[in-house]
LOZA-843948 format. One record per residue (C-alpha): residue in three letters; x, y, z; residue number from 1. Coordinates in steps of 0.2 Angstrom, whole numbers, padded with zeros to 4 digits. Layout:
<recs>
('ALA',(X,Y,Z),NUM)
...
</recs>
This chain:
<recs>
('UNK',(0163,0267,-0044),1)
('UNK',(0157,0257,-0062),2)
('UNK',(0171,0245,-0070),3)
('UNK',(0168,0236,-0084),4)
('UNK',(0175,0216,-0080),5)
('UNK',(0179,0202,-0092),6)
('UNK',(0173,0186,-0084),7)
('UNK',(0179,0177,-0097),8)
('UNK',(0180,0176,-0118),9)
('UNK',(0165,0188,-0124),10)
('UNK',(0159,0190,-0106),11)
('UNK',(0158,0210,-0100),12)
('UNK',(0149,0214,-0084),13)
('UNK',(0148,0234,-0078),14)
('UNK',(0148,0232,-0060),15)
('UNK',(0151,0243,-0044),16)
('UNK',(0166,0239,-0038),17)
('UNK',(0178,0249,-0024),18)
('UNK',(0186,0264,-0027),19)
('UNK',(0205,0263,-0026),20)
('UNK',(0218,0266,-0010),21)
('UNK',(0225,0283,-0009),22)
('UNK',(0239,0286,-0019),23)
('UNK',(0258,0280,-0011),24)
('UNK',(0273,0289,-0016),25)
('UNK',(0275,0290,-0031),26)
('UNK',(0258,0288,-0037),27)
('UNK',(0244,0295,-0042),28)
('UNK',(0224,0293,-0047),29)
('UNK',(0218,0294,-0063),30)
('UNK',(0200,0298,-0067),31)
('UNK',(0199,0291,-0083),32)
('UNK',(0192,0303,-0099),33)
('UNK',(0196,0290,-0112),34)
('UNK',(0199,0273,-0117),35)
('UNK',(0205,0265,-0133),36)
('UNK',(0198,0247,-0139),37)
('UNK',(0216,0239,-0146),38)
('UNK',(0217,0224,-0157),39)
('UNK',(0226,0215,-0143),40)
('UNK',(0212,0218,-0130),41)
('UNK',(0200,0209,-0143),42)
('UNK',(0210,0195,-0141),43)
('UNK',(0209,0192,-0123),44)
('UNK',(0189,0197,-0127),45)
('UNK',(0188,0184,-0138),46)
('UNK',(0196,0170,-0130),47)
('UNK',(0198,0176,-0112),48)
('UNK',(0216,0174,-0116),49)
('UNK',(0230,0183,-0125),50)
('UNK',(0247,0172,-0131),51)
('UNK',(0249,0161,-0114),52)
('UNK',(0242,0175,-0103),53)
('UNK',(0223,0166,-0097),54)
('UNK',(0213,0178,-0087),55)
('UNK',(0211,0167,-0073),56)
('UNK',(0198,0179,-0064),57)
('UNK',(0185,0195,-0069),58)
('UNK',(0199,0208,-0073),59)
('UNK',(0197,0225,-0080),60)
('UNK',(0204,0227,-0100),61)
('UNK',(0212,0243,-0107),62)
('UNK',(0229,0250,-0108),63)
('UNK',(0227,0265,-0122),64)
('UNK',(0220,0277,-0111),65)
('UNK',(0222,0295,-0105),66)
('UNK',(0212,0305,-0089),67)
('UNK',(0215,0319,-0076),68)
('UNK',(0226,0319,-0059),69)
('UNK',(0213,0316,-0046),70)
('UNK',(0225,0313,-0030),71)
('UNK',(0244,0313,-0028),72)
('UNK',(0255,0304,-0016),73)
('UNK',(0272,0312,-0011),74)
('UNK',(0282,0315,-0023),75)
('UNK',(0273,0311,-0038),76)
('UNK',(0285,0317,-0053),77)
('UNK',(0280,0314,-0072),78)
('UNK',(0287,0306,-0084),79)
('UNK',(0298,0323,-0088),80)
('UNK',(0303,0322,-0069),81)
('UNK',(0292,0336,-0067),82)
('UNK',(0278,0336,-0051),83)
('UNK',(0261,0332,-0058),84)
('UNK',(0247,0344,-0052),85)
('UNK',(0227,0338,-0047),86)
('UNK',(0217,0342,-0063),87)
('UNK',(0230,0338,-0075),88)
('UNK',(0226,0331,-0089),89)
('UNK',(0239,0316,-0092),90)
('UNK',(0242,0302,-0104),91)
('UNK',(0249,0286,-0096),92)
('UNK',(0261,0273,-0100),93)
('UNK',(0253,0256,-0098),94)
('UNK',(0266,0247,-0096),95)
('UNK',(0275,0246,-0077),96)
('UNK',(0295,0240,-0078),97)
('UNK',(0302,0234,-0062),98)
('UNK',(0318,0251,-0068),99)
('UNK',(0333,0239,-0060),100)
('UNK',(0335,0224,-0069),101)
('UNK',(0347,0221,-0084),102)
('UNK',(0335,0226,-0095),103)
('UNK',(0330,0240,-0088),104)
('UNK',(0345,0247,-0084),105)
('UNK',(0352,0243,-0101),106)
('UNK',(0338,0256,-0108),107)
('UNK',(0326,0242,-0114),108)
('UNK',(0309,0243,-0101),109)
('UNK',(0299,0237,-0112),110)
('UNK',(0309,0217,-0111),111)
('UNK',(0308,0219,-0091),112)
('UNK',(0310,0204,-0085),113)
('UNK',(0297,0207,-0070),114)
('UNK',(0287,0218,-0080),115)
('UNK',(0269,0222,-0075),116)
('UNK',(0254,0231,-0087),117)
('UNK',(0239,0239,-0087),118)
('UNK',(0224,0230,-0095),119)
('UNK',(0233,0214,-0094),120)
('UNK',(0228,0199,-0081),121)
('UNK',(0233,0199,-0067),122)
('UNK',(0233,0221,-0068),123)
('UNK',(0218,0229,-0069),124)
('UNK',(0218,0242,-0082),125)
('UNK',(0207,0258,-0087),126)
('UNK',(0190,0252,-0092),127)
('UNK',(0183,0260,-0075),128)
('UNK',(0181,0278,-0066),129)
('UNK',(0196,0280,-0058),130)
('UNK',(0215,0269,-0056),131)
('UNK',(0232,0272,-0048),132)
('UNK',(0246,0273,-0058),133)
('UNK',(0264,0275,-0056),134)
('UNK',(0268,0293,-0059),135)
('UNK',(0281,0291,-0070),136)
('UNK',(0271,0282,-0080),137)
('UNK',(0261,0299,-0083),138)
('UNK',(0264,0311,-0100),139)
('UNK',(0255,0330,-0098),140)
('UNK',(0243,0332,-0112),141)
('UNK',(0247,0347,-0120),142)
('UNK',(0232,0360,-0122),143)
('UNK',(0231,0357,-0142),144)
('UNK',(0227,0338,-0138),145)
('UNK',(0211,0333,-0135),146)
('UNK',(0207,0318,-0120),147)
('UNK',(0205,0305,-0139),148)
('UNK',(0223,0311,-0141),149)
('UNK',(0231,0308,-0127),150)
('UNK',(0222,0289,-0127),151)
('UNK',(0229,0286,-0144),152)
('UNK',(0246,0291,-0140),153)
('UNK',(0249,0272,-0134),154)
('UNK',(0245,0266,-0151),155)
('UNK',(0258,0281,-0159),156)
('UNK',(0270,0273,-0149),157)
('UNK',(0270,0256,-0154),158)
('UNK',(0271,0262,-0170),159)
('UNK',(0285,0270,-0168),160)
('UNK',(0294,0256,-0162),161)
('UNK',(0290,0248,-0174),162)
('UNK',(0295,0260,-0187),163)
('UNK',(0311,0261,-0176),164)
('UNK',(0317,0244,-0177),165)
('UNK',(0311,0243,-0198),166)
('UNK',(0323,0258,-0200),167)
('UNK',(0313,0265,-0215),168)
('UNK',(0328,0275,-0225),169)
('UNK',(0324,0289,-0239),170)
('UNK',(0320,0282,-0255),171)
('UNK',(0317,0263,-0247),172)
('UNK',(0300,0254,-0254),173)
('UNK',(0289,0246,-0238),174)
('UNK',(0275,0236,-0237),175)
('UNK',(0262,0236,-0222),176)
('UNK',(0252,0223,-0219),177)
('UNK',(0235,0225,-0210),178)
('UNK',(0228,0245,-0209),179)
('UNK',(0220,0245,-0191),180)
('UNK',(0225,0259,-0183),181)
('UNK',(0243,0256,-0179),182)
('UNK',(0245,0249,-0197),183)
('UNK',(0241,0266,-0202),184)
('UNK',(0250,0275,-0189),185)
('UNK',(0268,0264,-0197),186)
('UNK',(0262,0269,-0215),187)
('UNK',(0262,0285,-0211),188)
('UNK',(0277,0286,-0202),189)
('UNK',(0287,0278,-0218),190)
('UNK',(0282,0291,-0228),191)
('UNK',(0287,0304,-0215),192)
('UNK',(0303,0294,-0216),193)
('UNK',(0306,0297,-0234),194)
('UNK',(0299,0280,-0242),195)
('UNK',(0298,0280,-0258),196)
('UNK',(0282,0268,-0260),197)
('UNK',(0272,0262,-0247),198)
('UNK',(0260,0247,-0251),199)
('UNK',(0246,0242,-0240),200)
('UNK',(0238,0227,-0239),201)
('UNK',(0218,0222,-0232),202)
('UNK',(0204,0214,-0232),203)
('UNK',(0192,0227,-0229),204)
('UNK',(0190,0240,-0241),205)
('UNK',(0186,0256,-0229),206)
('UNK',(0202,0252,-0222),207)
('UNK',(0213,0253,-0240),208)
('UNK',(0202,0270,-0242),209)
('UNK',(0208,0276,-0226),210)
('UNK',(0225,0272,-0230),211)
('UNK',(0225,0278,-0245),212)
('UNK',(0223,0296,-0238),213)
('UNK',(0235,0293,-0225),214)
('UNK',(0248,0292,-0236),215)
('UNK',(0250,0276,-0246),216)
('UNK',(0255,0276,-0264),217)
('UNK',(0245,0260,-0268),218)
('UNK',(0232,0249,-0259),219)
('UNK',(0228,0230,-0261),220)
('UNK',(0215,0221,-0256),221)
('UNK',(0220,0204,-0251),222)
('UNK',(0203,0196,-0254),223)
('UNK',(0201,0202,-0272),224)
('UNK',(0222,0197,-0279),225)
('UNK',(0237,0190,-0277),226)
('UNK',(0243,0201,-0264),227)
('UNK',(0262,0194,-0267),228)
('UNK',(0260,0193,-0285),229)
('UNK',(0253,0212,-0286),230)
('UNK',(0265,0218,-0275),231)
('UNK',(0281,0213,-0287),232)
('UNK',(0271,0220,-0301),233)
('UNK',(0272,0238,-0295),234)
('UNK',(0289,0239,-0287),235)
('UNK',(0297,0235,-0303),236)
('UNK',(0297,0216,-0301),237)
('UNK',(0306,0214,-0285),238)
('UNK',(0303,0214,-0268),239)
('UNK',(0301,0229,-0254),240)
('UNK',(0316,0236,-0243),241)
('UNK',(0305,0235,-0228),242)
('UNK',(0289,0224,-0223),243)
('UNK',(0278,0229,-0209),244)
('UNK',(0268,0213,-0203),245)
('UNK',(0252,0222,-0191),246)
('UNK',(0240,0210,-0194),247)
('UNK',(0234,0195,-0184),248)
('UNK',(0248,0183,-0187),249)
('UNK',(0243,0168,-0197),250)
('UNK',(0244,0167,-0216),251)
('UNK',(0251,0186,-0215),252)
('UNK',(0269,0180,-0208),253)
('UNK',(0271,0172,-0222),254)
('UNK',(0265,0184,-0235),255)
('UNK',(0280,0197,-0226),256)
('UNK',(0293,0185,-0230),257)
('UNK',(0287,0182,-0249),258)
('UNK',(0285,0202,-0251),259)
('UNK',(0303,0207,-0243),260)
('UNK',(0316,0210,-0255),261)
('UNK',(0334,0201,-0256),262)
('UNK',(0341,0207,-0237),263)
('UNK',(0325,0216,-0232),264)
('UNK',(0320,0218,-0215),265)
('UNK',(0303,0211,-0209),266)
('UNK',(0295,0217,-0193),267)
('UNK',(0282,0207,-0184),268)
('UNK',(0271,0218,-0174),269)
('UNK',(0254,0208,-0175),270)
('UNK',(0248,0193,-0163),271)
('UNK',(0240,0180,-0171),272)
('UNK',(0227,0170,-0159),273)
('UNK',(0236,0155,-0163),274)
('UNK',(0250,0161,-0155),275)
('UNK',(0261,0153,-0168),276)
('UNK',(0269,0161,-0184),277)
('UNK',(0274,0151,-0198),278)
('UNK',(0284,0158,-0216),279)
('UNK',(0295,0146,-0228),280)
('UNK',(0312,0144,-0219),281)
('UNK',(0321,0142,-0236),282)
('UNK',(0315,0159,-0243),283)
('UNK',(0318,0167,-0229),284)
('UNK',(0336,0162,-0226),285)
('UNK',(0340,0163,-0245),286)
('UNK',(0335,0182,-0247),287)
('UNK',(0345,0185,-0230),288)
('UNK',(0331,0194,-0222),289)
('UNK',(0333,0202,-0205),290)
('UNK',(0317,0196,-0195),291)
('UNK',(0313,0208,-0178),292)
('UNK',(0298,0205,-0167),293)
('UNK',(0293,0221,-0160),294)
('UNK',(0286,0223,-0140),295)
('UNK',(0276,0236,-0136),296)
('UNK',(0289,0253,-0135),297)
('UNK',(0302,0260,-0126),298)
('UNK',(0305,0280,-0122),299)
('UNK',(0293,0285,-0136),300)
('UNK',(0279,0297,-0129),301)
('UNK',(0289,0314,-0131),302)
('UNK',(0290,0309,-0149),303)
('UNK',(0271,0305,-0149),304)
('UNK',(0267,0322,-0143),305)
('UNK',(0277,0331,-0154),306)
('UNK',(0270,0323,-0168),307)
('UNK',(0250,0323,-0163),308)
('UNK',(0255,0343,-0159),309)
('UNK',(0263,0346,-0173),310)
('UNK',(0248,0337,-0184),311)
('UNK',(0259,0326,-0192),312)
('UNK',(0247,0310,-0190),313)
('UNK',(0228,0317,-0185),314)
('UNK',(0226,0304,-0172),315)
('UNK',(0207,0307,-0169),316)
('UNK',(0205,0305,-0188),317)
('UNK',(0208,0286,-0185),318)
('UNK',(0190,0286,-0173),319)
('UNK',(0176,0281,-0180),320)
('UNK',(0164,0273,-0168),321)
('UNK',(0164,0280,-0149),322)
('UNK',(0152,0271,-0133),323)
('UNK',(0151,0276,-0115),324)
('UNK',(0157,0264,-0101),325)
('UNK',(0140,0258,-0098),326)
('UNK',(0141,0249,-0116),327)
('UNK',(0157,0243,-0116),328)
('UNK',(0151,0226,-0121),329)
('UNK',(0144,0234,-0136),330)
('UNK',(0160,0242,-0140),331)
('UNK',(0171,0226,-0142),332)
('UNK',(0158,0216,-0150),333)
('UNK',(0157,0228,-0165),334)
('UNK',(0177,0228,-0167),335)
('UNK',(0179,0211,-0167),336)
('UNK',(0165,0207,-0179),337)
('UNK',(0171,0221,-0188),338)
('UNK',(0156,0227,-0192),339)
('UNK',(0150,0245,-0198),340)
('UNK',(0166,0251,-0206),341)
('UNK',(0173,0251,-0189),342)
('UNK',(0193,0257,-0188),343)
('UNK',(0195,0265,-0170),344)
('UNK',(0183,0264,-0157),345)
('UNK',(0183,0273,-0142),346)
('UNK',(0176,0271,-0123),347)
('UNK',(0174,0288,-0118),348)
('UNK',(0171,0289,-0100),349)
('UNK',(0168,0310,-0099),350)
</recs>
C-alpha cells in the first residue's frame, strides 16, 4: 500500500510500504477516505520536530482523519460501546490513552501520563491507505456527514475544548487570535455561546473575510493597526472577558494578555515553533487574569456530531484546497507558505 513518509523538516516521500497486521481485539482497520493538514502537522513538516517531540525516523503525519472499517478484531466496540461493522464509515480519535492511570481514570485522557497519538513520532498516523486503530477510538459518521466531515471533527474538538476551558458566558466580549480553521471553529462557538462581541485578529485578509461570515462582529488585521489599541477602541475602552490565543505562539501570547480585561481568562491553544511563550508578568498578575493552556480534548465527539449534524458550524465550508495522497508534498508546502488563500486543505485518499 502508498504512505506518504516525512524523512525529515520539508522532506515527503510516497512510498510502498507493508500493509498492516490483522486487527487484535479491540481493533480495527481503517481505510482512510480523508485526511486533514493541521497547523500542528506543519510544524513537525517544517522543522521535522514539534515542541521536544524530534522525528527521529521516516514516520507517517496525520491525526484529523476519518475512513471506513475494513477488518475487525474480536470484540471491536466504538466509542458509544456499540460493535462497529465492516464498511462503516467512522471518524477516529487520534489520540490513544493508556484508560488506567490517575489521569485517566480521573476523566482527563487527554493529560495521560503514558499517552500515545496518531500522526505523532514515534506513531504512525493516516497519511497512508489503511491503519489500525483502537476501536474505541472510532465515532460512526452519521449519513448527513460527508467523509471531509468526519476528518474535520478532530479540529471541532479542539475547539470545543477550548471553548470549554474559556467558559464563554451570555453577553461576555472575546477576542480570538489567529482564524485557521480552529480559530474559526472557537469564534463561532462564542457566538453559539451567547457572546456578546467577538473580535478576530489576522494577518491574512481572506481569513478576517471568512471570519467575518462565520460569525464575528468585527475583524482586525494585525499587519495594517494596532491590534491592542483597536481592540480597546470598540469594546468601549476596556478589555475582553475572554481571549482565545490560536495562533503560533510568539508575539500573539503577549497580545492575549494586553487584550484580556481586568480578571479575564486567556486560553492558549496555539504552538509557537519556538516552543517558548512570553507576555508581561506585571500585567498579567495586576489584571488577575486566569491563564489555561489547552491539550488537544477530552469526551468531545458526540458534541462534534451533533453540531456538524445539526449545521451549526458547516465544517466543509472551512476547505478550500484539496490533493490526493500522491501529492501530499504539495499539500503541506502550499499551507505553510500560505499561499493561494489557503484555509483548510485536505488529503483525500477516495
Amino acid at each position: 500500500m502508498k504512505a506518504a513518509l516525512l524523512y525529515g523538516a520539508r522532506d515527503f516521500r510516497v512510498e510502498e510500504v507493508a500493509v498492516p497486521p490483522d486487527p487484535q481485539r479491540g481493533e480495527v482497520v481503517i481505510r482512510i477516505g480523508s485526511v486533514g493538514v493541521c497547523g500542528s502537522d506543519l510544524h513537525t513538516y517544517q522543522d521535522g520536530r514539534i515542541g521536544d517531540t524530534v522525528v527521529a525516523n521516516p514516520m507517517v503525519l496525520g491525526h484529523e482523519f476519518a475512513g471506513t472499517v475494513a477488518a475487525l478484531g474480536a470484540e471491536a466496540y466504538n466509542g458509544f460501546h456499540q460493535p462497529l461493522a465492516l464498511g462503516q464509515r467512522v471518524a477516529v480519535e487520534p489520540g490513544k490513552p493508556c484508560w488506567h492511570c490517575d489521569r485517566c481514570e480521573q476523566g482527563d485522557p487527554n493529560l495521560c501520563r503514558h499517552l500515545g497519538f496518531m500522526g505523532l513520532w514515534p506513531d504512525n498516523g493516516a497519511l497512508q491507505e489503511y491503519l489500525v486503530v483502537p476501536a474505541r477510538n472510532c465515532f460512526p459518521i452519521p449519513d448527513a456527514l460527508s467523509m471531509e466531515d468526519g476528518a474535520l471533527l478532530e479540529p471541532l474538538g479542539v475547539a470545543i475544548h477550548a471553548a470549554d476551558l474559556g467558559k464563554v458566558r451570555i453577553g461576555e466580549s472575546v477576542a480570538v487570535i489567529g482564524c485557521g480553521p480552529i480559530g474559526l471553529m472557537i469564534l463561532r462557538l462564542a457566538k453559539l455561546s451567547g457572546a456578546k462581541a467577538v473580535y478576530a485578529f489576522d494577518q491574512f485578509g481572506w481569513r478576517l473575510d471568512k471570519a467575518k461570515s462565520w460569525g464575528a462582529d468585527e475583524v482586525i488585521n494585525i499587519t495594517e493597526t494596532d491590534a491592542i489599541k483597536a481592540l480597546i477602541k470598540a469594546n468601549g475602552g476596556h478589555g475582553v472577558d475572554v481571549v482565545f490565543e490560536v495562533a503560533w505562539g510568539g508575539a500573539a501570547v503577549g497580545e492575549a494578555i494586553e487584550m484580556a480585561d481586568l480578571g479575564a481568562r486567556v486560553v492558549l491553544v496555539g504552538i509557537p515553533g519556538s516552543d517558548r511563550a512570553e507576555f508581561k508578568h506585571s500585567t498579567a498578575r495586576r489584571k488577575g487574569l486566569t491563564i489555561l493552556m489547552s491539550r488537544r480534548m477530552k469526551h468531545t465527539y458526540p458534541r462534534t456530531i451533533e453540531l456538524a449534524v445539526n449545521r451549526s458550524l458547516v465544517l466543509t465550508d472551512l476547505v478550500t484546497h484539496r490533493f490526493d495522497l500522491d501529492h501530499t508534498a504539495d499539500a503541506f508546502a502550499l499551507n505553510t507558505d500560505y499561499r493561494d488563500g489557503v484555509n483548510k486543505v485536505m488529503v483525500n485518499l477516495e
